[in-house]
TORVEXPA-271660 format. One record per residue (C-alpha): chain; x, y, z. Coordinates in steps of 0.05 Angstrom, whole numbers. Example, Ala and Ser with C-alpha at 12.3 -4.5 7.8 and 13.67 -1.06 7.14 Angstrom:
<rs>
<A, <246, -90, 156>>
<A, <273, -21, 143>>
</rs>
This chain:
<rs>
<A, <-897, -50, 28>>
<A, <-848, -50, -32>>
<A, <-802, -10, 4>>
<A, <-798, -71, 55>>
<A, <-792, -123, 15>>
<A, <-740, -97, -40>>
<A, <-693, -39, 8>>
<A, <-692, -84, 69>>
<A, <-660, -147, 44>>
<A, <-607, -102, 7>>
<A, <-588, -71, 77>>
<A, <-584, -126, 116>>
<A, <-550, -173, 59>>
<A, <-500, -127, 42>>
<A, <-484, -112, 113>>
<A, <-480, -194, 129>>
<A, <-427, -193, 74>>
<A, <-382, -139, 102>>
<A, <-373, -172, 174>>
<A, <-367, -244, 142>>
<A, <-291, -240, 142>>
<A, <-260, -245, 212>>
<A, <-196, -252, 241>>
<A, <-189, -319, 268>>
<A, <-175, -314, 334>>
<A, <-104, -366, 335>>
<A, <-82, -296, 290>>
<A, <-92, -251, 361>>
<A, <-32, -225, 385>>
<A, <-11, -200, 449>>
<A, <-26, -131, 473>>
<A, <54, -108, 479>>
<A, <35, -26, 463>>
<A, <102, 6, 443>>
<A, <169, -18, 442>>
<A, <208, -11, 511>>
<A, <261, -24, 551>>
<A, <259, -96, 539>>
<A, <252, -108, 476>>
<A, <312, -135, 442>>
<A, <325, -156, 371>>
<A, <286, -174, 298>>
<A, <301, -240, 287>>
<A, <292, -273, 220>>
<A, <235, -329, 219>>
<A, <253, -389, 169>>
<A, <236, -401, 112>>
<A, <244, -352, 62>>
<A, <184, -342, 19>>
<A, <210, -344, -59>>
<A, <171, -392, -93>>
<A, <133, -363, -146>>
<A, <156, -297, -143>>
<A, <196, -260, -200>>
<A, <199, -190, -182>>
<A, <160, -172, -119>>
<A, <150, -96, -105>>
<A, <95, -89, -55>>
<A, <71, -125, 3>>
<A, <0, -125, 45>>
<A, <-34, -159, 105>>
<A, <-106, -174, 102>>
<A, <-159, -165, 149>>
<A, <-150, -247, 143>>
<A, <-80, -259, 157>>
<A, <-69, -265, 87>>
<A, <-9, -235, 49>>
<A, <-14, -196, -18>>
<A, <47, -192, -64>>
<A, <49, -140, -121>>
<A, <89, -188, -170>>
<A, <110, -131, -229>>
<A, <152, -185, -259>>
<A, <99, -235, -266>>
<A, <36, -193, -274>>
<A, <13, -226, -216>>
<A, <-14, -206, -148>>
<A, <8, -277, -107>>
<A, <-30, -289, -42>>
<A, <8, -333, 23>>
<A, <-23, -365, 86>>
<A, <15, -342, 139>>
<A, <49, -418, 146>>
<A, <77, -396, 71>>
<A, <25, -434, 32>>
<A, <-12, -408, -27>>
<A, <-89, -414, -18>>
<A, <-142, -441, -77>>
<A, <-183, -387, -107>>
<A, <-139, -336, -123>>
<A, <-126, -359, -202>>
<A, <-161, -288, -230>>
<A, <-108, -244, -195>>
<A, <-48, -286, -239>>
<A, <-30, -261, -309>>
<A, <-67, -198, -295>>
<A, <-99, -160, -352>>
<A, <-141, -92, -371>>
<A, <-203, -95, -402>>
<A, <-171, -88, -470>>
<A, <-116, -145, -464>>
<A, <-59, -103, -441>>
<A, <-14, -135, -386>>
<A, <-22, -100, -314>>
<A, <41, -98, -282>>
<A, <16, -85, -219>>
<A, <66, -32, -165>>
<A, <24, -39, -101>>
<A, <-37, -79, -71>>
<A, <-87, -62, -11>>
<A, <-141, -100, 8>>
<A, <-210, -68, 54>>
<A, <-258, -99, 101>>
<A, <-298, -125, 47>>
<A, <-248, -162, 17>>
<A, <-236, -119, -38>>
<A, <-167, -126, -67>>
<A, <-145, -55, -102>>
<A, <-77, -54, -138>>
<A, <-45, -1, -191>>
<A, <-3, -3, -240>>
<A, <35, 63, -241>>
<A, <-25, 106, -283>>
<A, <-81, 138, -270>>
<A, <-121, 83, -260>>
<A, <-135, 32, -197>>
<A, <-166, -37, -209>>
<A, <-210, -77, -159>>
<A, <-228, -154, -145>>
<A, <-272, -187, -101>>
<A, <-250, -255, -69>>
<A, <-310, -260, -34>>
<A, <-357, -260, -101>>
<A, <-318, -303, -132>>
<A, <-329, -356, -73>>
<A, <-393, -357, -74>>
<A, <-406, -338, -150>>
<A, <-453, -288, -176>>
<A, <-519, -308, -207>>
<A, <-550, -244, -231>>
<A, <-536, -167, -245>>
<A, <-592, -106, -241>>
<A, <-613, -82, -312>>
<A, <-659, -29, -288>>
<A, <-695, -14, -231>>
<A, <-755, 28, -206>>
<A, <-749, 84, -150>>
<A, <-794, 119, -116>>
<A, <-772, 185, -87>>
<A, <-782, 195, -8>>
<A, <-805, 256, 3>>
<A, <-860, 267, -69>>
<A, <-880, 191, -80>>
<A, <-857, 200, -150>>
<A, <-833, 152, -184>>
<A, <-790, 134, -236>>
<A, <-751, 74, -278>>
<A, <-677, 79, -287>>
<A, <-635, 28, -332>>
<A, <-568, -1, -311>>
<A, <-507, 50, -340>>
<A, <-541, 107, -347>>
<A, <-527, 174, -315>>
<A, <-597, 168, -276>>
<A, <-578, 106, -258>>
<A, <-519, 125, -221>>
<A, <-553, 191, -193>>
<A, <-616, 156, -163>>
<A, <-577, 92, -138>>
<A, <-522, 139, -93>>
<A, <-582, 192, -65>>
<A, <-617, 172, 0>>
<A, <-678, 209, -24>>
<A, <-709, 151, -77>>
<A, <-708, 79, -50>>
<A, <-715, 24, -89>>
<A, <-776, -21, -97>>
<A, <-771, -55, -155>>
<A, <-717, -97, -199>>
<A, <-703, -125, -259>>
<A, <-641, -170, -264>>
<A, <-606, -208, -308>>
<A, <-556, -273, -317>>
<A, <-513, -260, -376>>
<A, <-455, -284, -369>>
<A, <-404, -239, -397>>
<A, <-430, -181, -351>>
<A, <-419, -230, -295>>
<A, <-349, -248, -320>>
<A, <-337, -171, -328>>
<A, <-344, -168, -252>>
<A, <-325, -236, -231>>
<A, <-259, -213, -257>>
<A, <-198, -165, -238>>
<A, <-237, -93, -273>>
<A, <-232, -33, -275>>
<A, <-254, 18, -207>>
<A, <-226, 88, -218>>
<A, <-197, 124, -278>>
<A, <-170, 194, -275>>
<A, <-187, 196, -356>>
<A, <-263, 195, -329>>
<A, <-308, 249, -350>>
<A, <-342, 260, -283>>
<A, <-264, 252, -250>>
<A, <-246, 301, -294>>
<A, <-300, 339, -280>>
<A, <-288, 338, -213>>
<A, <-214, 346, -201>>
<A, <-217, 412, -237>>
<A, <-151, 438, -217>>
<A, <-100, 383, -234>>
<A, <-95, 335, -287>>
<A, <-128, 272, -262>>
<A, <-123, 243, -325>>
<A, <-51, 241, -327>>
<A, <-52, 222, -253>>
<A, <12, 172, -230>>
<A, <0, 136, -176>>
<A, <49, 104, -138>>
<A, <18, 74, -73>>
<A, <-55, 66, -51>>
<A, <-92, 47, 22>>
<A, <-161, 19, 43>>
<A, <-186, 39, 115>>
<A, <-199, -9, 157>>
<A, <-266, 6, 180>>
<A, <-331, 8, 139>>
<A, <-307, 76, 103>>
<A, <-333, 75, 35>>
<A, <-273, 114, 11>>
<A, <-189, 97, -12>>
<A, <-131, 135, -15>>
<A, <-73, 140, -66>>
<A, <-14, 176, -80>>
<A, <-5, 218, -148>>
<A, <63, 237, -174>>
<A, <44, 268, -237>>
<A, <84, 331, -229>>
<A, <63, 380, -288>>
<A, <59, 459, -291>>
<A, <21, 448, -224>>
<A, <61, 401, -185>>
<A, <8, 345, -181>>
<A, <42, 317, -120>>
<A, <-15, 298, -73>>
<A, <-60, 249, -32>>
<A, <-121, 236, -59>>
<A, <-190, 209, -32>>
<A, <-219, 164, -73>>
<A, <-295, 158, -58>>
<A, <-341, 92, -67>>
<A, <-403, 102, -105>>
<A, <-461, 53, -123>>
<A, <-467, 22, -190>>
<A, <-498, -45, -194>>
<A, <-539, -93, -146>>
<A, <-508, -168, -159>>
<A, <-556, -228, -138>>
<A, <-500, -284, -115>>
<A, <-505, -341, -117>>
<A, <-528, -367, -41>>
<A, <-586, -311, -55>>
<A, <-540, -248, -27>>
<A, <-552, -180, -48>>
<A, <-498, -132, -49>>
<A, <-477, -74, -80>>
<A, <-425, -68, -134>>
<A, <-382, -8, -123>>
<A, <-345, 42, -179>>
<A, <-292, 92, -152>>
<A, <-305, 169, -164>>
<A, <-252, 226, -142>>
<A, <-275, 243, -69>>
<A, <-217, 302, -51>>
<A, <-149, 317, -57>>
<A, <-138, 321, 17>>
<A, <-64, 340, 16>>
<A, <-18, 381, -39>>
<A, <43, 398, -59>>
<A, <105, 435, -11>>
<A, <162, 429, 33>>
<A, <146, 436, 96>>
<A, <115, 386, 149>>
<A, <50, 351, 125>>
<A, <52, 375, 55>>
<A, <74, 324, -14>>
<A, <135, 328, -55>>
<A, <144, 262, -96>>
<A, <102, 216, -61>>
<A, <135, 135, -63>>
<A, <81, 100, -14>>
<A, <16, 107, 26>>
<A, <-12, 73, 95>>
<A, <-68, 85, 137>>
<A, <-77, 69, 212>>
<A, <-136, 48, 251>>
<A, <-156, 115, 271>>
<A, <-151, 144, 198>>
<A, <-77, 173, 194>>
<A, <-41, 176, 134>>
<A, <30, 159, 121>>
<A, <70, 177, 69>>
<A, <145, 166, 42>>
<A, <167, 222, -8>>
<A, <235, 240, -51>>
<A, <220, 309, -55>>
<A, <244, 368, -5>>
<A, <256, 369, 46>>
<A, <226, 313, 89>>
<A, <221, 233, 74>>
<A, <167, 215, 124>>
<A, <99, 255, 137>>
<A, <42, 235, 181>>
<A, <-24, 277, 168>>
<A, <-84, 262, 212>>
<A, <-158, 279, 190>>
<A, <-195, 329, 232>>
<A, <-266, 319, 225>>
<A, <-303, 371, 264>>
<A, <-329, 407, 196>>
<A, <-370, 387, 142>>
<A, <-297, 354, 107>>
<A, <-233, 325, 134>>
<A, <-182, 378, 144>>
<A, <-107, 342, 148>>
<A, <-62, 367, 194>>
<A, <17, 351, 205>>
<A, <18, 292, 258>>
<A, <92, 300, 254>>
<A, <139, 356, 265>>
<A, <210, 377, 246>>
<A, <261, 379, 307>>
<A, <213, 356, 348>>
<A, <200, 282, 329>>
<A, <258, 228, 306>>
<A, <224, 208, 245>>
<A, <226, 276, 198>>
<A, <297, 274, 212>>
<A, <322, 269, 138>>
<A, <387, 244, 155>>
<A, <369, 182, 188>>
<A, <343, 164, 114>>
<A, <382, 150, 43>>
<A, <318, 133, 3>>
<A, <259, 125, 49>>
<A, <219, 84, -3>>
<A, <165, 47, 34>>
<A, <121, 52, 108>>
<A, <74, 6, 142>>
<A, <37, 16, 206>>
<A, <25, -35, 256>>
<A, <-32, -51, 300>>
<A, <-3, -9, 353>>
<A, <20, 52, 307>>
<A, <85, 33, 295>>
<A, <126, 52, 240>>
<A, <165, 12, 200>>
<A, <199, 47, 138>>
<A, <236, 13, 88>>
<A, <315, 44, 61>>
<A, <317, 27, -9>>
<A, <390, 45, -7>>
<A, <418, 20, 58>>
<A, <376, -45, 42>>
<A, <345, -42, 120>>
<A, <282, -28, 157>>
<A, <271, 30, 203>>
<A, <229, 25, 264>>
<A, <192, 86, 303>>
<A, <142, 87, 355>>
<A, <75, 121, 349>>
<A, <109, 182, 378>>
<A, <157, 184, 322>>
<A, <223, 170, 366>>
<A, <265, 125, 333>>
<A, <266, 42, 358>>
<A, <317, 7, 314>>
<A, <331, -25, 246>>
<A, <319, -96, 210>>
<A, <380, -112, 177>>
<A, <382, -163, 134>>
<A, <423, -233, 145>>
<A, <497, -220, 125>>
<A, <494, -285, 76>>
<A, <449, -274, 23>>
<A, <456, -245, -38>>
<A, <457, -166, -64>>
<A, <385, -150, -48>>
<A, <343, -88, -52>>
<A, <291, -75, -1>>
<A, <225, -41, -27>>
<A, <176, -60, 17>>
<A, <154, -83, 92>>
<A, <82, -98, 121>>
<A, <61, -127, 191>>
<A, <7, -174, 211>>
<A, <-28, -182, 268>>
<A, <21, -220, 302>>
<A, <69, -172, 304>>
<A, <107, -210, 239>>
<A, <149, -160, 189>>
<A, <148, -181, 114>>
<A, <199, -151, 79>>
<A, <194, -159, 4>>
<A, <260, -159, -31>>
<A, <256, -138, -110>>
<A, <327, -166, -138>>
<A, <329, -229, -87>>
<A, <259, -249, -110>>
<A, <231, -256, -39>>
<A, <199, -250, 21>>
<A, <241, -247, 86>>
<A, <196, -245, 159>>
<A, <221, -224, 231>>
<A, <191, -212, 300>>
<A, <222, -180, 363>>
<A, <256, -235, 401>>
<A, <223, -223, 463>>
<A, <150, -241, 430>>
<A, <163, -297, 390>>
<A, <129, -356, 398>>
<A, <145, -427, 405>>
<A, <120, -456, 342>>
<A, <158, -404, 297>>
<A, <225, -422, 279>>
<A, <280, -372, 271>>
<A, <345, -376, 238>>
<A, <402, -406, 276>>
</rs>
């Protein structure tokens, strides 16, 4: 009976939580597949987004319709309505800093189903925030709880933090029938807040990731799934004697139950090194100075890189095993894309709801667009009269609208293919 009235509620809560967020459905866009014959040309949509923003670097699309900006300049991560306005709630993600006062300058921002906001800051470490807590407010975090093991009927008491703790709460062989919780209020704030979710300086990391150095990991771009996958991805530029140029998997493991405030239970998650799933090399689907990181809906990753001798790799996860095995989706000669010299400094990608590819050129200051297939579309330029920019990053929404964050301009400029836009959007003269 225990197991009923303590495991059950869990499930279902924490299940209620990760559908809550839907796309509204004025955000549905039509199904136009992959560019054809009559598409035409990226127009610019007025106004510019630069209010607020001091030295924007990365750029992301929620689940929502809501924008993420990694501000480096103002330690920020700045959130937009897709009319341009900023939206209450989203005061903990301004000012950003670590758990021991140091300022996070954060160098790219994804956000999962569950609202989950991950950003990094360049280490080996990747922070996490919850809008959706801090909504509705938590009112009390597990202290210890009692298991009961599935198969023997043993049973056991584990406190909160402890290395049983974790081990019982993330094995499907002891459920939970018992609680203990607690409303202190600096163990809420530690979770209400921007913390910490994966270090590479982490014993069991360490442990782990036995043949690099994950704590001297450098990450430079990170993506969420957008299914229910309990797992992220980032990009590690490290380097070292064992060129720690790679993709990792970053896995989601259990740590606390948190009691919120409208009587929700849901798990609290800590990240825990899952797999580097792709290393170092030249060719076609390998890592050589990774720059940035997307994921589609059916689990590809993309990848911009400086290294030899290709800027743009696709690897796609085959899953027939017992592990994900990635595979080049992409191949010299054969697809437009891996052509190196349509590139000058490939330092961005973003993937579309149709698979498109949009990839931003740092140093011809445009956007480069490719269909699924890899065959090259055409660029976004950007508008002859502003000022010196530099382009370091592009996302898409669900409408089909580019965002292309420009670092020295301080802002956001948006465009859609002339042939879809709508009425109600306005587009430079």
């Amino acid at each position: 009976m225990k197991k009923l009235l303590y495991m059950v509620p869990i499930i279902i809560f924490f299940c209620s939580c990760m559908e809550r967020f839907v796309i509204p459905s004025n955000l549905e866009s039509d199904n136009i597949g992959e560019f054809g014959a009559g598409d035409t040309i990226f127009l610019q949509i007025n106004p510019i987004w630069d209010e607020g923003l001091v030295e924007p670097i990365e750029i992301s699309v929620a689940q929502d319709g809501r924008i993420y900006i990694a501000d480096k300049g103002s330690n920020s991560i700045i959130v937009f309505n897709q009319n341009g306005e900023k939206p209450a709630g989203y005061q903990p993600l301004m000012n950003l800093e670590d758990q021991s006062g140091n300022i996070i300058e954060p160098i790219d921002v994804d956000i999962d189903k569950k609202m989950n906001v991950f950003f990094i800051d360049g280490s080996q470490r990747i922070f996490i925030w919850n809008y959706y807590w801090n909504e509705i407010g938590i009112d009390k975090i597990s202290t210890s709880l009692t298991f009961v093991h599935t198969q023997t009927g043993v049973d056991t008491v584990a406190m909160a933090g402890t290395d049983i703790w974790f081990s019982l709460i993330n094995d499907d062989e002891w459920y939970i029938v018992d609680r203990n919780m607690t409303d202190n209020q600096d163990m809420i704030d530690s979770l209400i807040r921007p913390h910490l979710f994966y270090d590479g300086r982490d014993e069991m990391n360490i442990y782990l990731d036995t043949y690099y150095q994950p704590d001297s990991s450098q990450f430079t771009g990170i993506t969420a799934p957008s299914d229910d996958e309990n797992m992220i991805f980032v990009s590690d530029d490290y380097g070292g004697e064992n060129n720690q140029h790679r993709i990792i998997q970053v896995d989601f493991k259990r740590s606390f139950i948190l009691q919120l405030k409208n009587g929700d239970l849901v798990w609290a998650y800590t990240g825990q090194f899952g797999a580097t799933v792709k290393g170092y090399g030249t060719g076609a689907g390998t890592v050589n100075n990774p720059a940035s990181l997307d994921v589609d809906y059916d689990g590809n990753l993309y990848y911009t890189q400086t290294g030899n001798y290709f800027p743009i790799h696709m690897i796609s996860p085959n899953l027939s095993g017992d592990f994900a095995i990635y595979t080049s989706g992409f191949q010299p000669e054969a697809d437009d894309i891996m052509n190196p010299d349509l590139f000058s400094n490939a330092n961005d990608i973003a993937i579309d709801n149709k698979r498109n590819i949009y990839v931003v050129d740092k140093e011809n200051s445009d956007v480069k667009v490719f269909n699924s297939y890899g065959d090259y579309f055409k660029k976004i330029l950007m508008p002859a009269d502003t000022l010196i920019n530099q382009i370091v990053a592009v996302a898409v929404d669900q409408n089909n609208v580019v965002y292309i964050c420009d670092k020295e301009y301080g802002a956001i400029f948006r465009y859609k293919l002339s042939n879809i836009l709508n009425e109600d959007i306005n587009t430079e003269d």
